[in-house]
Structure formats: C-alpha cells, structure tokens
C-alpha positions as CSV (number, residue, x, y, z in Angstrom):
1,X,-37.6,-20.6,22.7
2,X,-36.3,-17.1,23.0
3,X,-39.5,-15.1,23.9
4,X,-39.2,-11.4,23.1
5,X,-35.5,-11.3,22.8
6,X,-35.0,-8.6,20.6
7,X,-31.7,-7.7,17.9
8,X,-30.3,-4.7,16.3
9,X,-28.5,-5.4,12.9
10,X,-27.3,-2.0,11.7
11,X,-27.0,-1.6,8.2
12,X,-30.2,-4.3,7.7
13,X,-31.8,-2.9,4.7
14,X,-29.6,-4.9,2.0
15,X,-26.8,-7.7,1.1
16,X,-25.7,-9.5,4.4
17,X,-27.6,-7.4,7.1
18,X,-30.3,-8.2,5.2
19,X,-29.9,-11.6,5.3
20,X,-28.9,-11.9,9.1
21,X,-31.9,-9.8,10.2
22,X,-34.2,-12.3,8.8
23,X,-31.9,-15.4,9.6
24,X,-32.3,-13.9,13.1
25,X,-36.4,-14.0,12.8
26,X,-36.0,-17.1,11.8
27,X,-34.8,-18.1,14.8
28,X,-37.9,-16.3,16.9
29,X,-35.4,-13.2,17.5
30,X,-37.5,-10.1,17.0
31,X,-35.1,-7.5,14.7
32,X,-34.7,-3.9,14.8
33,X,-32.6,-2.8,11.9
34,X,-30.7,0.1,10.3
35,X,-30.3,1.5,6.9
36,X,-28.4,4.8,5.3
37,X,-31.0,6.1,2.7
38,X,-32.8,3.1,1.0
39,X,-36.5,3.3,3.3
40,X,-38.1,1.0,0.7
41,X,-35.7,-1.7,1.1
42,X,-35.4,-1.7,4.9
43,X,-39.5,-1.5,5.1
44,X,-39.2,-4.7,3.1
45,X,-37.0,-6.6,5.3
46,X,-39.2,-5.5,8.0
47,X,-42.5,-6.7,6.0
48,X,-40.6,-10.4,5.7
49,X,-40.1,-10.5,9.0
50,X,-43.8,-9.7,10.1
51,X,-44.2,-12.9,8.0
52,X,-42.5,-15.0,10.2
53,X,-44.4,-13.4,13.2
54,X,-41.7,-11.7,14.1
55,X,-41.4,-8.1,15.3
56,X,-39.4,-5.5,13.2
57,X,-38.6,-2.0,12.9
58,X,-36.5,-0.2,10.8
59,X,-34.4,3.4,12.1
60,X,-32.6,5.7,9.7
61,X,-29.0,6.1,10.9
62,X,-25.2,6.9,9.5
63,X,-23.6,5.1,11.3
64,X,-20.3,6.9,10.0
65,X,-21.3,9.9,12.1
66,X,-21.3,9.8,15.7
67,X,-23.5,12.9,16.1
68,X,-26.9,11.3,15.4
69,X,-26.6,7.9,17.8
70,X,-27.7,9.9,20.9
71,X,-30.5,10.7,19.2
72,X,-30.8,7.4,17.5
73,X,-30.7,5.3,20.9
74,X,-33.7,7.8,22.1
75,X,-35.9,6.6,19.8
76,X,-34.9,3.2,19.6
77,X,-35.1,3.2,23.6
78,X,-39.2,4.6,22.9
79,X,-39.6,1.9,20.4
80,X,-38.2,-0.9,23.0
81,X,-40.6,0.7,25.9
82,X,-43.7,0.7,24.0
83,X,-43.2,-3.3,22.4
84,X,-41.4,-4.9,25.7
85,X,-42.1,-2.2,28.8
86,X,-38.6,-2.3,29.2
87,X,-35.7,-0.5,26.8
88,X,-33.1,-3.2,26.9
89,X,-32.6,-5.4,23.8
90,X,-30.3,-8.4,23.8
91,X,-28.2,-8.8,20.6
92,X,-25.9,-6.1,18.8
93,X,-24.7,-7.4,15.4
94,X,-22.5,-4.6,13.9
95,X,-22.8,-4.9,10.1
96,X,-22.7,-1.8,8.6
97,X,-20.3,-0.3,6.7
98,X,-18.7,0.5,2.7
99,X,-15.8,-0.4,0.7
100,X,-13.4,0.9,-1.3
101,X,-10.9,-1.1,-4.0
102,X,-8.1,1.2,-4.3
103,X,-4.2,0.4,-4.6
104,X,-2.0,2.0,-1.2
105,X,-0.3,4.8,-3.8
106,X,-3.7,6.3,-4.7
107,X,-5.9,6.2,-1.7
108,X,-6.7,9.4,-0.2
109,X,-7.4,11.0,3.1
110,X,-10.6,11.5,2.6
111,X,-11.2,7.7,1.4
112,X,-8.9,6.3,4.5
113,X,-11.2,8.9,7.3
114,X,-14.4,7.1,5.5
115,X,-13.3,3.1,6.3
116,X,-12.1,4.6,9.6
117,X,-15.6,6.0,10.5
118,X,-17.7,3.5,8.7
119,X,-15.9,0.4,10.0
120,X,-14.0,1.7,13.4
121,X,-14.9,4.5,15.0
122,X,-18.6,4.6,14.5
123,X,-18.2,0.7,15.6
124,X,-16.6,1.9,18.8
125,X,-19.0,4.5,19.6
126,X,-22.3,2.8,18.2
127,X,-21.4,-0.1,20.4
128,X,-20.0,1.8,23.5
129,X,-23.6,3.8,23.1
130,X,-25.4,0.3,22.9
131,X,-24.2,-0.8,26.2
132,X,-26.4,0.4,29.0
133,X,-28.9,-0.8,26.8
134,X,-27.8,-4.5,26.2
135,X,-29.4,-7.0,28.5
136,X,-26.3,-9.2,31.0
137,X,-25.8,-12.3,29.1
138,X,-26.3,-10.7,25.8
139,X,-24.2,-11.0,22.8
140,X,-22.3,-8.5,20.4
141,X,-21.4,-10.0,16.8
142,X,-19.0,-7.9,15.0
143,X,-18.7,-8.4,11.3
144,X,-14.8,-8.6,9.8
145,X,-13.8,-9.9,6.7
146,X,-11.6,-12.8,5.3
147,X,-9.3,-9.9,4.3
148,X,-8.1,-9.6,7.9
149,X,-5.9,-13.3,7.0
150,X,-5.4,-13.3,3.8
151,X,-4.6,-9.9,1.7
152,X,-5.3,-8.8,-1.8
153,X,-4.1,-5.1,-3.4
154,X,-6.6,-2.7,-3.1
155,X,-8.6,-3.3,-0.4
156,X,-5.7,-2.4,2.6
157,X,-8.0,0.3,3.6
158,X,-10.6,-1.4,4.4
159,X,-9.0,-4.5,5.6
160,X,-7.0,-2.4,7.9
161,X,-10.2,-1.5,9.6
162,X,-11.6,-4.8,9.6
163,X,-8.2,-5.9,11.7
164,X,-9.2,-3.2,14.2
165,X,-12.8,-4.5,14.8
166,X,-11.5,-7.9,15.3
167,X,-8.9,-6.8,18.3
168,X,-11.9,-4.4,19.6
169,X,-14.0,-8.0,20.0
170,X,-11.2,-9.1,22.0
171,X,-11.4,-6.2,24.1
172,X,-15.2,-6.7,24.1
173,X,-14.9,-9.9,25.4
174,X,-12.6,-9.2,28.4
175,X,-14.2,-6.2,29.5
176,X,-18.1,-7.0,29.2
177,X,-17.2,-10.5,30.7
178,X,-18.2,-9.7,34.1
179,X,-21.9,-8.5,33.1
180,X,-21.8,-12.2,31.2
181,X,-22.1,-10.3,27.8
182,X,-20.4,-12.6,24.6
183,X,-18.7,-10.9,21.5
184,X,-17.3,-12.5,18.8
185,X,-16.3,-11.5,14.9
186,X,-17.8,-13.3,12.2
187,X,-15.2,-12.5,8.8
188,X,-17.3,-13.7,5.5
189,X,-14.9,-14.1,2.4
190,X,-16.0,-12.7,-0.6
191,X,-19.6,-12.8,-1.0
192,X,-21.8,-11.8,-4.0
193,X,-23.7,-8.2,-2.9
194,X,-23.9,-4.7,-3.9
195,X,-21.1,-4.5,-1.8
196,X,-18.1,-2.1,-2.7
197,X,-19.6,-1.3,-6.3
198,X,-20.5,-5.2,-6.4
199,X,-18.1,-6.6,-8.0
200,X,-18.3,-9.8,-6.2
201,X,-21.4,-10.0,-8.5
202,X,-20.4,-8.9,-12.1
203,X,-16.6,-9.3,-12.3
204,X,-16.3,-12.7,-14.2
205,X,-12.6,-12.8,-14.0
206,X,-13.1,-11.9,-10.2
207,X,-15.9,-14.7,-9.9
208,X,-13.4,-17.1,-11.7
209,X,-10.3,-16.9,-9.4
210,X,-12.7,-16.6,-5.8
211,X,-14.4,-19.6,-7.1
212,X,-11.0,-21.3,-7.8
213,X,-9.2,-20.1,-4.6
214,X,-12.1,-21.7,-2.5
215,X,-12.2,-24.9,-1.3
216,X,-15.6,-25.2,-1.9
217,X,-15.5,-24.2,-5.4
218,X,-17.4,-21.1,-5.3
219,X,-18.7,-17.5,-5.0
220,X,-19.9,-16.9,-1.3
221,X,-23.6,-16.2,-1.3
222,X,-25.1,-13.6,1.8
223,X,-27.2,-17.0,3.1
224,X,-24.1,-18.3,4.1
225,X,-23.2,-15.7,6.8
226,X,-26.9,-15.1,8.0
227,X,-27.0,-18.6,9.3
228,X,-23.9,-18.2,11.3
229,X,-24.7,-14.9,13.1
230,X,-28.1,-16.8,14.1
231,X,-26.6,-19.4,15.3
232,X,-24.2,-17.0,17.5
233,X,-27.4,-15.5,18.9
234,X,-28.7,-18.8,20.3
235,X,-27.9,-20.9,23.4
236,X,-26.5,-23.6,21.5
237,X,-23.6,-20.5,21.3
238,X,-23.3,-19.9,24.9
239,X,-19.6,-20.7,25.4
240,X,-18.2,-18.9,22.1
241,X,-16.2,-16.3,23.5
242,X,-13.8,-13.7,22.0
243,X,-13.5,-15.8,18.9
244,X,-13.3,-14.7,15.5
245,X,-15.0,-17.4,13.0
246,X,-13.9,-17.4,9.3
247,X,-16.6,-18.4,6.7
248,X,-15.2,-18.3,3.6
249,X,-16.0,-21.9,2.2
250,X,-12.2,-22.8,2.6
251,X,-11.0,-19.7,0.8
252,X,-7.0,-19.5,0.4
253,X,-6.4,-22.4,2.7
C-alpha cells in the first residue's frame, strides 16, 4: 500500500493527464494536478478522484511561464503542510504541454519559442523548482512522444522538443541518483485527444493510416498511457532507471 504518497501531474485537467491522475488514484496515489484555464474540468478530475477515496487538488498554472512557479510551489507547499504536516510529495509526472502541425518552411519564431517553453524550458525549470520538494526515492516521469523515433512532416517543432526532454531524463537519472530519485520518459504514439487541434480524433484519413501503421491495428486511446505512468509510480517499478518506454501499440515497427 502506498499510504499518503502524494503526485503532481501538471496539465491534469484533460486528455492524458487526465487519465494518469486518476490511473494514479487508482493505484492509492493521492494526485495534485494542474490545468491552464479549464477550472471546471480540472474540478472534475478532482471530484473522480474523491470517489476513489483519494485526495486531490487542482492549482492553476502556465507552465510555459517560469514567472508564476515560485509562487505556484508556495501554495502547493501550504496545501502539502496542511493534508500530510510535511511539504514533500513523491511523484512528478511532467505532462503538460501543446502542439503545433506545421511544415519546417512555415513555422515561425513565435510558434518554435512556444514548444520550447511549453515542452523544454518550463520542463527544466518546473522540475528543477520541484526538487527540494520531492521525497529521496521518489520518481519523475517525463512525457515524450513516439515522434522522438519515428518522424512525420509537420510536427519537427514539437518533436524536437520532445527529443530534448528525453536526454534531460537521462540527465535526471544520473544526477538525482544519489538521493535514490528514478526518472524515466514515457513517449505515447498517436492518441485520440483534444490534443494539437485533435485531429487524432476527427481526421479519418489520419485515423486510417495510424490505425494501419500500428501493429495493433488502431488509434491509441489516453487509457493506454495512464496505466503505464501508474505502474512507474509503484514498487513493482523500482529498478526502471533512465529509460524511455514507447507505447504506441507497435506503431511503425
């Protein structure tokens, strides 16, 4: 049993996070979650986790803006004092982020600074924020994307940043290993969300050739990466180290 261990998903409110926060309660994790702008939708993911006697709370944050995580880890470390008497938590999934589908001759400046501050640099600093914070022999679970492998016009922005986050883990790994903290990157394929305009959802043709490119014969579905950042949470994980773990359904094997 994992009494009173406690999680932060940031970007929780909707489409994977969503589905990993409550994966998490599900496995007697108590969640604390992020979202942008959409309060009713985080306060729902918090009201389905109650249900499974779980705590939750939900914090506004943009997480593309380093100015407001000071601020942010304040009140998250009041929130921790008042539920546990302490202000250490014990898992750090970094989730949150956008996307763009836009060809390398017409991406912009402004649209390359947003995946590098969504995605990398508010990453970086989110987590470098979250360390004095994070319990020895916790774990940090950094989401990447199938893109990293295998590549597809329009989406090199984004992709690029995702490469980043999965060298960062590495880093994570070496560096945090002497206070016996974990981090690995879990990279979904494509998966059928709101995500980047959500396509992934109402692009027949798109649906078609993911489906036909996987080995499973399908469209990923966000229960299928909630499962796996659980399961990193958990004991039965204790030896995954610096990994990065691909779950696509056999996608472009």
């Amino acid at each position: 049993m994992l009494i009173n261990k406690f999680a932060l998903v940031t970007g929780g409110s909707r489409g994977l996070g969503r589905d990993i926060a409550i994966s998490l309660a599900k496995k007697d994790i108590n969640v604390i979650i992020t979202y942008h702008s959409n309060t009713t939708a985080a306060n729902e993911v918090v009201a389905e986790i109650n249900k499974l006697g779980k705590k939750a709370k939900a914090f506004q944050l943009d997480t593309s803006s380093t100015k407001g995580f000071d601020d942010f880890f304040s009140q998250l470390s009041s929130y921790l004092m008042s539920e546990t008497e302490t202000n250490r938590f014990d898992f750090l999934i970094n989730n949150a982020g956008t996307g763009i589908y836009q060809n390398i001759t017409d991406t912009t400046e402004d649209q390359l600074d947003e995946m590098y501050n969504v995605h990398f640099k508010g990453v970086y600093f989110l987590t470098q924020k979250a360390l004095p914070y994070l319990n020895d022999g916790g774990k940090i679970i950094n989401i990447s994307s199938g893109l990293v492998r295998y590549s597809f016009p329009s989406a090199s922005a984004y992709a690029c940043m995702k490469g980043a986050i999965e060298v960062f883990t590495r880093y994570l790994a070496k560096e945090l290993a002497p206070r016996k903290i974990a981090a690995n990157t879990v990279a979904p394929g494509a998966i059928a969300t709101d995500f980047g305009g959500g396509e992934n959802k109402t692009n027949a043709k798109k649906i078609e050739f993911i489906s036909g490119s996987t080995a499973l014969g399908r469209m990923g579905q966000p229960d299928d990466i909630g499962g796996v950042v659980a399961f990193l949470c958990t004991e039965d994980a204790k030896w995954i180290n610096g990994q990065r773990i691909e779950v696509t359904g056999g996608m472009m094997l």
